[in-house]
DRENDO-1510 file (C-alpha; in Angstrom, 1 decimal, always signed):
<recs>
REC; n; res; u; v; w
REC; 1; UNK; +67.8; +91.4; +97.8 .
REC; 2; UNK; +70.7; +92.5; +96.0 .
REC; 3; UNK; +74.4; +91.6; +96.5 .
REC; 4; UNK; +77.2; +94.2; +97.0 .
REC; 5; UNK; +80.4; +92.4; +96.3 .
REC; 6; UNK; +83.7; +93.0; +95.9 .
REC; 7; UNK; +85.0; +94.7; +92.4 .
REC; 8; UNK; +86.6; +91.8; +89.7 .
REC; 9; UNK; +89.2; +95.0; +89.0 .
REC; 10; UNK; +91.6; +93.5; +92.1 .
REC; 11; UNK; +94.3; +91.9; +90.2 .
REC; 12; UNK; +97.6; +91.0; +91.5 .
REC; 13; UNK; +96.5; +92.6; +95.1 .
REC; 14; UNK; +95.1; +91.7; +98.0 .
REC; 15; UNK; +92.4; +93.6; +99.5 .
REC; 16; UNK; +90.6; +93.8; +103.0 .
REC; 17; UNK; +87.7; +95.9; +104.2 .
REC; 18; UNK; +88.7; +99.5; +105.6 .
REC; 19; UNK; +85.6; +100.9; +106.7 .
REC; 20; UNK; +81.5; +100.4; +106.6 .
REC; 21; UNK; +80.0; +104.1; +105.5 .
REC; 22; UNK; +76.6; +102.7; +105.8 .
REC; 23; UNK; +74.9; +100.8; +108.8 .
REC; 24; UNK; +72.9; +98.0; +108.6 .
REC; 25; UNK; +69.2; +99.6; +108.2 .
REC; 26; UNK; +70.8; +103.0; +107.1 .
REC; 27; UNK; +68.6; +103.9; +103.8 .
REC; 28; UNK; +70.9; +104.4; +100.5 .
REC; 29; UNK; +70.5; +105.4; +97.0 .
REC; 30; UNK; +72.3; +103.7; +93.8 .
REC; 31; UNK; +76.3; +104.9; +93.2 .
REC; 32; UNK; +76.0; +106.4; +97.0 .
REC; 33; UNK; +79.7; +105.3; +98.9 .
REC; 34; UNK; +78.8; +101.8; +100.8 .
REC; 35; UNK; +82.1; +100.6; +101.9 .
REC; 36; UNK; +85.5; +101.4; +101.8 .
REC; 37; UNK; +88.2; +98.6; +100.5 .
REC; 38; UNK; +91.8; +98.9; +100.9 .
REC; 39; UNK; +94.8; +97.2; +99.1 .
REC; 40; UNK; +97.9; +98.2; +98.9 .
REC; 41; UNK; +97.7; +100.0; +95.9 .
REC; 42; UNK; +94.6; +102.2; +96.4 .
REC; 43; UNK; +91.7; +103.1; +99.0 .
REC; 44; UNK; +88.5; +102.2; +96.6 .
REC; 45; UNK; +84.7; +102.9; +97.8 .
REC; 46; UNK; +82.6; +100.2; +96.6 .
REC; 47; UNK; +78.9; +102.6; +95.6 .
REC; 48; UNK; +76.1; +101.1; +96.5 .
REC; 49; UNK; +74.5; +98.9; +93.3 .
REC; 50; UNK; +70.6; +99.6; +93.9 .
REC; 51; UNK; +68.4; +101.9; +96.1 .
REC; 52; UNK; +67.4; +100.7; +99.4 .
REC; 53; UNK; +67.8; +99.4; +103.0 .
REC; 54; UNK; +71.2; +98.3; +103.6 .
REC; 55; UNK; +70.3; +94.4; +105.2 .
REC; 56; UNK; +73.3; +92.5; +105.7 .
REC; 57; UNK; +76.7; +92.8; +106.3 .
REC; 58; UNK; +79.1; +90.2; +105.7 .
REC; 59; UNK; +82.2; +91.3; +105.9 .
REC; 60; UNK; +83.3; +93.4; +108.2 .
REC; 61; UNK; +86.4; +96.0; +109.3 .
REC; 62; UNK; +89.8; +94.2; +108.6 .
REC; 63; UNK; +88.2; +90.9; +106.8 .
REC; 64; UNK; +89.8; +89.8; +103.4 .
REC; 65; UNK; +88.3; +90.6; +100.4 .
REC; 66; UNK; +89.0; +88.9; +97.7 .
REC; 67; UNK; +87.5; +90.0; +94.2 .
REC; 68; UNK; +83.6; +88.9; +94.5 .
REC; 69; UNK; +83.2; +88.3; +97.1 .
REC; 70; UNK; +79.7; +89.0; +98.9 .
REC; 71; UNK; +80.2; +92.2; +101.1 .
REC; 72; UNK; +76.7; +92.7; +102.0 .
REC; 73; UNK; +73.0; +93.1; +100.8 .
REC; 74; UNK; +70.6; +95.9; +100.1 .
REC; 75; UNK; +67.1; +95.2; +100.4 .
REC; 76; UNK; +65.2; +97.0; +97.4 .
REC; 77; UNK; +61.9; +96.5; +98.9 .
REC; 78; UNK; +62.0; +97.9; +102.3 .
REC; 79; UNK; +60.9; +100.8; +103.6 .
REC; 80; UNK; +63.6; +103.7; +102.9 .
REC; 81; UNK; +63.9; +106.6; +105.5 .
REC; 82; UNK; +66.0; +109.0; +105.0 .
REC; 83; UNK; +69.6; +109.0; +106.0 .
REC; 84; UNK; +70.8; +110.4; +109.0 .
REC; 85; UNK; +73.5; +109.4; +110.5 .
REC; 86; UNK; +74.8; +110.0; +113.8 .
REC; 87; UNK; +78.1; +110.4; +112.4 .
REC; 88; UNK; +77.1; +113.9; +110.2 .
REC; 89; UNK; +78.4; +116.8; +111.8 .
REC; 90; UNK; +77.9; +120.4; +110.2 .
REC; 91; UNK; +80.3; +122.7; +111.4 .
REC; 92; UNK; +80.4; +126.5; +110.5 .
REC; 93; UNK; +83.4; +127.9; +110.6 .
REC; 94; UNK; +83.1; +131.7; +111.6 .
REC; 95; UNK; +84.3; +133.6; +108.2 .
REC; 96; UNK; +87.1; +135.3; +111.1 .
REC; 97; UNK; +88.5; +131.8; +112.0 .
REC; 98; UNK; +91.9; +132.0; +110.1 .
REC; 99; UNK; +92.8; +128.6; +108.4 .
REC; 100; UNK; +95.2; +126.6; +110.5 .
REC; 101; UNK; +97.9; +124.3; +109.0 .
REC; 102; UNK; +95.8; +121.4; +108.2 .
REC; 103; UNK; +93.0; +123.8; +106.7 .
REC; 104; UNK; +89.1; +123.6; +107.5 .
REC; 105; UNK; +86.6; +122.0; +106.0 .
REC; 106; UNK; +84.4; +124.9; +105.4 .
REC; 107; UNK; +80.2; +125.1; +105.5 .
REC; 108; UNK; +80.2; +121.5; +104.3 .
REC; 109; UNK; +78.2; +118.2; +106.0 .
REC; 110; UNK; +81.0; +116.0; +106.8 .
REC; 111; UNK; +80.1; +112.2; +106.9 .
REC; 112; UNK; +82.6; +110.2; +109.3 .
REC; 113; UNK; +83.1; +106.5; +108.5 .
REC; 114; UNK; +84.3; +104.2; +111.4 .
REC; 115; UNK; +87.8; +104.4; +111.1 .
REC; 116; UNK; +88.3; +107.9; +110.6 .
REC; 117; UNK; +86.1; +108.6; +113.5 .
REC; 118; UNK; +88.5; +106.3; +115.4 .
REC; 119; UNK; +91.3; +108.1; +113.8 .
REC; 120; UNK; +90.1; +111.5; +114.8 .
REC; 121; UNK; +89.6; +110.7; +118.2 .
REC; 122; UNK; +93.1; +108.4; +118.9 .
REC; 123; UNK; +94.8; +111.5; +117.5 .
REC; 124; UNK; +92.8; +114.7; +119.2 .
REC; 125; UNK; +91.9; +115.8; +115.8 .
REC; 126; UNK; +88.5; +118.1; +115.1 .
REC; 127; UNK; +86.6; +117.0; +111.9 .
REC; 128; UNK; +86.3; +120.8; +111.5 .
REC; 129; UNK; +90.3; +121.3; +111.1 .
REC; 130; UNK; +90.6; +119.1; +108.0 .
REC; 131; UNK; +89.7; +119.6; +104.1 .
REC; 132; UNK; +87.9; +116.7; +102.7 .
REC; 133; UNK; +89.0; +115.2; +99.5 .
REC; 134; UNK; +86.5; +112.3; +99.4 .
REC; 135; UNK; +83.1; +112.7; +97.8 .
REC; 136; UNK; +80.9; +115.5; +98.6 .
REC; 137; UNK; +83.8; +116.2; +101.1 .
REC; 138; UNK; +83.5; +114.2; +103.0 .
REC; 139; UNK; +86.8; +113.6; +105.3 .
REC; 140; UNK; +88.8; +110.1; +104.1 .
REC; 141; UNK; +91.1; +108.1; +106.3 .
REC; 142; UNK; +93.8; +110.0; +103.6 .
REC; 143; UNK; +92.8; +113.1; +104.6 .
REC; 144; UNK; +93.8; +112.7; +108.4 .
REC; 145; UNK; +97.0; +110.8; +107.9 .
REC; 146; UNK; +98.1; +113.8; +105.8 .
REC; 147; UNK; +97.3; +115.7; +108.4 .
REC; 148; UNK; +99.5; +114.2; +111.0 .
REC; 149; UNK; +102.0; +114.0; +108.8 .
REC; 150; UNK; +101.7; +117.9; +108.5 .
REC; 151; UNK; +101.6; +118.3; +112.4 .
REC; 152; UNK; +103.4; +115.7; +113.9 .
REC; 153; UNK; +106.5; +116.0; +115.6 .
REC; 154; UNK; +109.5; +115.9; +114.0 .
REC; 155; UNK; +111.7; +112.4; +114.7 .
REC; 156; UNK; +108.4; +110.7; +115.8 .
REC; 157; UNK; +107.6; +106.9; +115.6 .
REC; 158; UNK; +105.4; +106.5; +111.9 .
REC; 159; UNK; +103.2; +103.7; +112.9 .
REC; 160; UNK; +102.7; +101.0; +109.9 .
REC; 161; UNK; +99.6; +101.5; +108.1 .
REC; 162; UNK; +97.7; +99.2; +106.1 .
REC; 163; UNK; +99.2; +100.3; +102.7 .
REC; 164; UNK; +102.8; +100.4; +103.8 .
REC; 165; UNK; +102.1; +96.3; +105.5 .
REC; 166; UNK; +101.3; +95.5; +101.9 .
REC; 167; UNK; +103.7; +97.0; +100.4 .
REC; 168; UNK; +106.0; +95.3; +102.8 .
REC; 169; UNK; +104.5; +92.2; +102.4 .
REC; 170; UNK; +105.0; +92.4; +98.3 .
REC; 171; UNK; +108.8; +93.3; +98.5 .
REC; 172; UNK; +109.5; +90.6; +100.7 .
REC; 173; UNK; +107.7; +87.9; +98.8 .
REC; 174; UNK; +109.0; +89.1; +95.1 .
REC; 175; UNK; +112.6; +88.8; +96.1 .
REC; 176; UNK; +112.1; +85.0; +98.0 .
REC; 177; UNK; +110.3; +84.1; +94.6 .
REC; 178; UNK; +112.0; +85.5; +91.7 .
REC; 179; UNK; +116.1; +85.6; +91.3 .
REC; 180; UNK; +116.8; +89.0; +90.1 .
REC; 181; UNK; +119.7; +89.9; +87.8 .
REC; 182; UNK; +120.4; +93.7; +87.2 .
REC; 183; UNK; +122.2; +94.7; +83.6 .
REC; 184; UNK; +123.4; +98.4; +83.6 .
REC; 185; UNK; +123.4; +100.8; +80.1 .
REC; 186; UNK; +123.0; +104.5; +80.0 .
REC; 187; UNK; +121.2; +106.1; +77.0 .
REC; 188; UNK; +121.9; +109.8; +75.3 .
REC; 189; UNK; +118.8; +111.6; +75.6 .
REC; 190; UNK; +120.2; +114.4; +73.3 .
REC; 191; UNK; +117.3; +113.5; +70.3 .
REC; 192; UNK; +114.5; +113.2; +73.2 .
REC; 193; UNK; +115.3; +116.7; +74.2 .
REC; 194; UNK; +115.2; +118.1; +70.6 .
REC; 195; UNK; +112.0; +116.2; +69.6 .
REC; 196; UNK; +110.5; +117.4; +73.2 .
REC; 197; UNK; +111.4; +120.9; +72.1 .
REC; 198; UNK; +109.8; +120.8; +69.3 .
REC; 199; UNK; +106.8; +119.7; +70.1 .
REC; 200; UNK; +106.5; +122.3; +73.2 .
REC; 201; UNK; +107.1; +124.8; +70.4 .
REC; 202; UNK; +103.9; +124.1; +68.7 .
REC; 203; UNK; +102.2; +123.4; +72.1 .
REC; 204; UNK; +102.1; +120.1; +72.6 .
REC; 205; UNK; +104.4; +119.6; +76.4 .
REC; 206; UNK; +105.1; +115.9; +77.3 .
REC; 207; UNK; +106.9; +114.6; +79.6 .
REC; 208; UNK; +110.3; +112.4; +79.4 .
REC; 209; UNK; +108.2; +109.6; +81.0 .
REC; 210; UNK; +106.0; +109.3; +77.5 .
REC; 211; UNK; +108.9; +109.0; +75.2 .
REC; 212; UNK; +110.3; +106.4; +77.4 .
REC; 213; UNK; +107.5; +104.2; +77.6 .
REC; 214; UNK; +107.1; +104.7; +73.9 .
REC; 215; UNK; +110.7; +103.2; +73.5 .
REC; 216; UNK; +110.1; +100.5; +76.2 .
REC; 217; UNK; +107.2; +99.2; +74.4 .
REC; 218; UNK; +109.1; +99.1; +70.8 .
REC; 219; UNK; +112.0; +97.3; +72.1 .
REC; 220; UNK; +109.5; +94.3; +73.1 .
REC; 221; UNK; +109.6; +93.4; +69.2 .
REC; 222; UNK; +113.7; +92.4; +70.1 .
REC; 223; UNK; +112.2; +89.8; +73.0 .
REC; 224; UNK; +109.2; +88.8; +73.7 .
REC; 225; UNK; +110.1; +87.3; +77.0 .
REC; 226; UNK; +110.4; +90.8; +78.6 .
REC; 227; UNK; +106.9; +91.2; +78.4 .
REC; 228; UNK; +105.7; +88.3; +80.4 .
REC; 229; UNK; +105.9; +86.3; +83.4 .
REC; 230; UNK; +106.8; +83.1; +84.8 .
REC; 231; UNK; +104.1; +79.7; +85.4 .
REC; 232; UNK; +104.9; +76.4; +86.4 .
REC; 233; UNK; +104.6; +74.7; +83.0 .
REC; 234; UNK; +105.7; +77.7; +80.9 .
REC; 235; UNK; +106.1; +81.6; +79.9 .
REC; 236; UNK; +103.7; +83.2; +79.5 .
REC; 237; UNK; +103.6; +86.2; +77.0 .
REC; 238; UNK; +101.4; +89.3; +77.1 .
REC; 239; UNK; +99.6; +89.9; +74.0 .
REC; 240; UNK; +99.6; +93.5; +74.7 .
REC; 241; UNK; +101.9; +96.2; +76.2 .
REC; 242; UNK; +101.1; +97.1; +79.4 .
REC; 243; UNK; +103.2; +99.1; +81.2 .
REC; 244; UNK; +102.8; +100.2; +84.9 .
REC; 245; UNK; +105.1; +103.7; +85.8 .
REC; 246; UNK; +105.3; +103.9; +89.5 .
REC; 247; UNK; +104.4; +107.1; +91.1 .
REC; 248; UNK; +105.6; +108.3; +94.2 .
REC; 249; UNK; +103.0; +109.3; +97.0 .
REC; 250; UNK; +105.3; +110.7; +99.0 .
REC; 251; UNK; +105.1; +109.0; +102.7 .
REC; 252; UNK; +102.5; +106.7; +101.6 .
REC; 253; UNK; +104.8; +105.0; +99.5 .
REC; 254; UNK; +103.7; +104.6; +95.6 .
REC; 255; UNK; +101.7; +103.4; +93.2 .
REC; 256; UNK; +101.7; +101.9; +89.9 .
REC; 257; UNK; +99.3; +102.9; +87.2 .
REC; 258; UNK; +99.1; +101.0; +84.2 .
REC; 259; UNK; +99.1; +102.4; +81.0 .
REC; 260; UNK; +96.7; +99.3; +78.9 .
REC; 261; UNK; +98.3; +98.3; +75.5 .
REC; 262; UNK; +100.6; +100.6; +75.0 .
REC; 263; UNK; +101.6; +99.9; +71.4 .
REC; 264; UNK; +98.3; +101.0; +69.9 .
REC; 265; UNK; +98.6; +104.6; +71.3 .
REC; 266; UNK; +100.8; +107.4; +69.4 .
REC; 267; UNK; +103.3; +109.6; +71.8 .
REC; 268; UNK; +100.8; +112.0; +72.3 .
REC; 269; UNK; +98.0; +109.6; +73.4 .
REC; 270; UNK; +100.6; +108.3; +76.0 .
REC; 271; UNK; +101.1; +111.4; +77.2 .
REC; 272; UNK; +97.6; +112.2; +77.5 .
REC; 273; UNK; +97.3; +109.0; +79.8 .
REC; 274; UNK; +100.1; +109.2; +82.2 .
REC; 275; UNK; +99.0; +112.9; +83.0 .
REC; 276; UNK; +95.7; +111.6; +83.4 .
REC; 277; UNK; +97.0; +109.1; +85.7 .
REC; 278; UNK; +99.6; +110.6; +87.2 .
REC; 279; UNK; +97.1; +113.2; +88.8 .
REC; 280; UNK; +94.4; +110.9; +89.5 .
REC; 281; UNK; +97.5; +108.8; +91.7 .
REC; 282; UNK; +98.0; +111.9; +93.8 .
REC; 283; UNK; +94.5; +112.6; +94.3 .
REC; 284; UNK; +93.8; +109.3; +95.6 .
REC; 285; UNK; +91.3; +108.7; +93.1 .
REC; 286; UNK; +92.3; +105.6; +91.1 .
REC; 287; UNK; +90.3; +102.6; +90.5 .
REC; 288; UNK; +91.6; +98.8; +91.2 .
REC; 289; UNK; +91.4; +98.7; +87.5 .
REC; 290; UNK; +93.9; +102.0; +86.9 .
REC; 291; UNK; +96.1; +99.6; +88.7 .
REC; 292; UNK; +95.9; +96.2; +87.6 .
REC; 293; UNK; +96.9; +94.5; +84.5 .
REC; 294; UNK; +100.2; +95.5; +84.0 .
REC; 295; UNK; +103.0; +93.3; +81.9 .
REC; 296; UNK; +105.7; +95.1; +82.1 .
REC; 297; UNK; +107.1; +98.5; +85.0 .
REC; 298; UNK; +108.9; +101.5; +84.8 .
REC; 299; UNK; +111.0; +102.8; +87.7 .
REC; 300; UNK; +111.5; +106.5; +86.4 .
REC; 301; UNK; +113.5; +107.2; +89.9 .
REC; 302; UNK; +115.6; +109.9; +88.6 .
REC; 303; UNK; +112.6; +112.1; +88.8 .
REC; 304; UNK; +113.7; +112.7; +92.5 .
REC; 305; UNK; +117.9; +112.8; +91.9 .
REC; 306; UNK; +118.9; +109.3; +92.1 .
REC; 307; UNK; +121.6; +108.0; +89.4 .
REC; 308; UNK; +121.1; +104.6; +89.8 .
REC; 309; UNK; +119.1; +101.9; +91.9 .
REC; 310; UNK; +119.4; +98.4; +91.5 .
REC; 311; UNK; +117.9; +95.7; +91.9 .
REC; 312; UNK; +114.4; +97.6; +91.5 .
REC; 313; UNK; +112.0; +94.8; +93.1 .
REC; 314; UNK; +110.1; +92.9; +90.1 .
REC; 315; UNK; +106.0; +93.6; +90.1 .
REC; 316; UNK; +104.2; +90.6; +91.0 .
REC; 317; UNK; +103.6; +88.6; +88.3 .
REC; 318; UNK; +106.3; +90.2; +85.6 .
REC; 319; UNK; +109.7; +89.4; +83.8 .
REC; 320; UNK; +111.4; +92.4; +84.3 .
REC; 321; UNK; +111.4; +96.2; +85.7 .
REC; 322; UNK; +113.1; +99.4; +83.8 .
REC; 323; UNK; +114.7; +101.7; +86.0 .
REC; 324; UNK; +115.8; +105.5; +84.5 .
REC; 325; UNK; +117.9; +108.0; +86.7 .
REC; 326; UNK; +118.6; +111.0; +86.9 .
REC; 327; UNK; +119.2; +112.9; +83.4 .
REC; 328; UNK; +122.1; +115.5; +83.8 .
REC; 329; UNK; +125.0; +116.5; +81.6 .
REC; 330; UNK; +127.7; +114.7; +81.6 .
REC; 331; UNK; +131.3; +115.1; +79.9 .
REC; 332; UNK; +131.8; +112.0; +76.9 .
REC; 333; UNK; +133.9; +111.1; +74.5 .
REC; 334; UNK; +132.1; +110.7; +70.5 .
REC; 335; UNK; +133.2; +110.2; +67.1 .
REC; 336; UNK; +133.2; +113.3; +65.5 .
REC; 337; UNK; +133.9; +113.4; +61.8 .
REC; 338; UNK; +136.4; +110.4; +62.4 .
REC; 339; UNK; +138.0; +111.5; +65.6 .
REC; 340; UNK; +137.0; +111.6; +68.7 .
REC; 341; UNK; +135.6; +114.6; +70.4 .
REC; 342; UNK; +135.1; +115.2; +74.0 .
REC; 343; UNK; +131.2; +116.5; +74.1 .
REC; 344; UNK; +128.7; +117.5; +76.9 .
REC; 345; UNK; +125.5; +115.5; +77.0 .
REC; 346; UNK; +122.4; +114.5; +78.1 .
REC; 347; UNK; +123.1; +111.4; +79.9 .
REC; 348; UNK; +120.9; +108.7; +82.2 .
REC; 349; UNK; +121.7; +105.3; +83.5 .
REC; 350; UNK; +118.6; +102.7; +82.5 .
REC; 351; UNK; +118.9; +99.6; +84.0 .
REC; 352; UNK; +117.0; +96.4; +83.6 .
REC; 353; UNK; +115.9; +94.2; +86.5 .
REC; 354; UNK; +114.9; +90.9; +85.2 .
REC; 355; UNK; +113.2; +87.4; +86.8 .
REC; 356; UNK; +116.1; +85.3; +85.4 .
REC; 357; UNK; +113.7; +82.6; +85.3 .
REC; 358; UNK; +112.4; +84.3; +82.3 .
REC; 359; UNK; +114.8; +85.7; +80.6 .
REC; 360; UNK; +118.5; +85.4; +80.5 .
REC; 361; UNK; +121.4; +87.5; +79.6 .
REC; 362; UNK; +121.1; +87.6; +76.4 .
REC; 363; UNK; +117.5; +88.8; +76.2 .
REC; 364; UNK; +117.9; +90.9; +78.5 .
REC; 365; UNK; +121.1; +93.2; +76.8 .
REC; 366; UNK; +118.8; +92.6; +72.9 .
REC; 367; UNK; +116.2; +94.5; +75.1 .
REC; 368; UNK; +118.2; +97.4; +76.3 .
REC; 369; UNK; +120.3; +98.1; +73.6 .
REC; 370; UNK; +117.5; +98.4; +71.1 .
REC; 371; UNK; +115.3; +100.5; +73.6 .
REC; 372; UNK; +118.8; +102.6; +74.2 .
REC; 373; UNK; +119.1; +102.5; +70.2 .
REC; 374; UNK; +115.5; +104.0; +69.7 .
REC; 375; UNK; +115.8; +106.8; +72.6 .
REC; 376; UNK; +119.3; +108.2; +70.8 .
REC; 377; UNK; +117.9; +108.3; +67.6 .
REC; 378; UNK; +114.3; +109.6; +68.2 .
REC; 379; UNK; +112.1; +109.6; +66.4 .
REC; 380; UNK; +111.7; +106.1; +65.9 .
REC; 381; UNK; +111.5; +104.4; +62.8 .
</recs>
């Protein structure tokens, strides 16, 4: 017998079961999807970790999971029939059939789970009338919440899902445990914008985002204590820069990828990562481990026009949360040449939310005043 547990790569979430893809007795091969967890950071399929006959299941829909613990057994010794599942439907879709608004799935086998056959069938939906992003496309519980999202009515009742509870959940115990303090600067972004130019010019396009965590993960050197998080008998600092940058999933809420140790990686290499991340986020395809880890979050929330938001609620488990808005040009007053000069420029608020357990005033304007000193002189020294 082998045990299928849980994945260690659950940190700082809480996970339950979504959905069984396999029967008890259902034949499987090594790496095939076995069970579907969810969190409230990511939907994760757990691949089967040997070939055979699925024997046990031990936790079922809706049980917690916590990381290792035993989901089930696969016997490696049984006798392995092929699959076939009741739940495969092939559906041919006549090459006239024009695509509706929540597209078709095309000449493809489409393996239900559980809960999205419950799902289909609560909502009216044919299997046939959806694209599946899961693997081999097959049809994920994503996939048909998308889908009614696409064709429901507007002003309609959005019942809670499992993602959005969590989520919930998180907010509500973060602010009970953590006092949060909120100081307010706003950074020139004039030498970003140059240096970005630049580097577009000799084909290298990044992003905003990069340069910022760049900055935020220099400014640690000015205190410490921004990069770690409160426990009973003391603080405790990361050895490493890691930052999460939340990224908006539309009505599913967000996520948080975390960018690992930061401080090793050059501007490039960061940007490399967050695109990498940023587009596995949207496809639903990151790991509990793309997600866990971080020390330290960025709120880039000016992405989608807001100037300022505050408090941002702190991660579990961190010091303190950056927030960016909206970068727009603005009308200031400079030193030019000894007198001052009325100038147009590049201008965002950056705020820093803070678990004033951990850090204090002080601390807290060192921090944004040197990561505000290395944005409006970029490059960095």
């Amino acid at each position: 017998m082998i045990d299928v547990r849980v994945p260690d790569e659950q940190e700082g979430t809480k996970a339950v079961v979504r959905a069984w893809l396999r029967q008890v007795g259902d034949a499987v091969q090594v790496n095939d999807p076995l069970v579907e967890l969810e969190t409230d950071k990511v939907t994760q399929e757990v691949p089967a970790p040997a070939a055979g006959v699925l024997a046990e299941i031990l936790l079922d829909t809706d049980a917690d999971a916590v990381p290792g613990a035993l989901l089930g057994r696969i016997d490696t010794e049984a006798n392995q029939e092929p699959f076939v599942s009741s739940e495969v439907e092939t559906r041919p879709v006549p090459r006239e059939r024009p695509s509706t608004s929540l597209g078709t799935n095309g000449e493809v086998e489409t393996r239900l789970s559980p809960s999205v056959r419950r799902a289909l069938r609560q909502h009216g939906i044919e299997p046939s009338r959806i694209a599946g992003t899961g693997r081999g496309g097959r049809i994920t519980r994503e996939d048909v919440e998308l889908a009614l999202e696409s064709s429901g009515p507007s002003g309609s009742d959005i019942p809670h899902d499992r993602m959005r509870l969590k989520i919930a959940e998180n907010m509500v115990r973060a602010v009970a445990e953590a006092p949060h303090v909120t100081a307010l600067f706003e950074a020139d972004f004039s030498a970003v914008a140059a240096h970005k130019t630049a580097l577009a010019e000799r084909g290298t396009k990044l992003s905003y985002t990069a340069y910022i965590v760049q900055a935020a993960a220099e400014a640690m050197a000015v205190a410490p204590a921004i990069n770690g998080r409160w426990e009973s008998d003391r603080i405790a600092v990361s050895p490493t820069v890691d930052i999460g940058v939340g990224t908006a999933l539309g009505e599913k809420g967000l996520v948080v990828p975390v960018v690992k140790d930061v401080g090793s990686l050059s501007l490039e290499q960061i940007g490399a990562k967050l695109d990498d991340l940023t587009s596995r986020a949207r496809e639903g395809k990151l790991t509990g481990g793309d997600v866990s880890g971080g020390s330290f979050t960025i709120s880039h929330h000016g992405v989608s026009g807001s100037l300022l938001a505050s408090p941002i609620i702190l991660h579990a488990g961190q010091a303190a949360i950056l927030g960016i808005g909206k970068l727009h040009k603005r009308v200031m007053v400079r030193e030019v040449e000894g007198d001052d000069a009325i100038v147009i420029l590049p201008i965002a608020y950056v705020t820093l939310t803070i678990d004033h357990r951990v850090v204090d005033g002080h601390q807290t304007n060192a921090w944004l005043s040197r990561f505000v000193e290395i944005i409006e002189s970029w490059p960095p020294d």
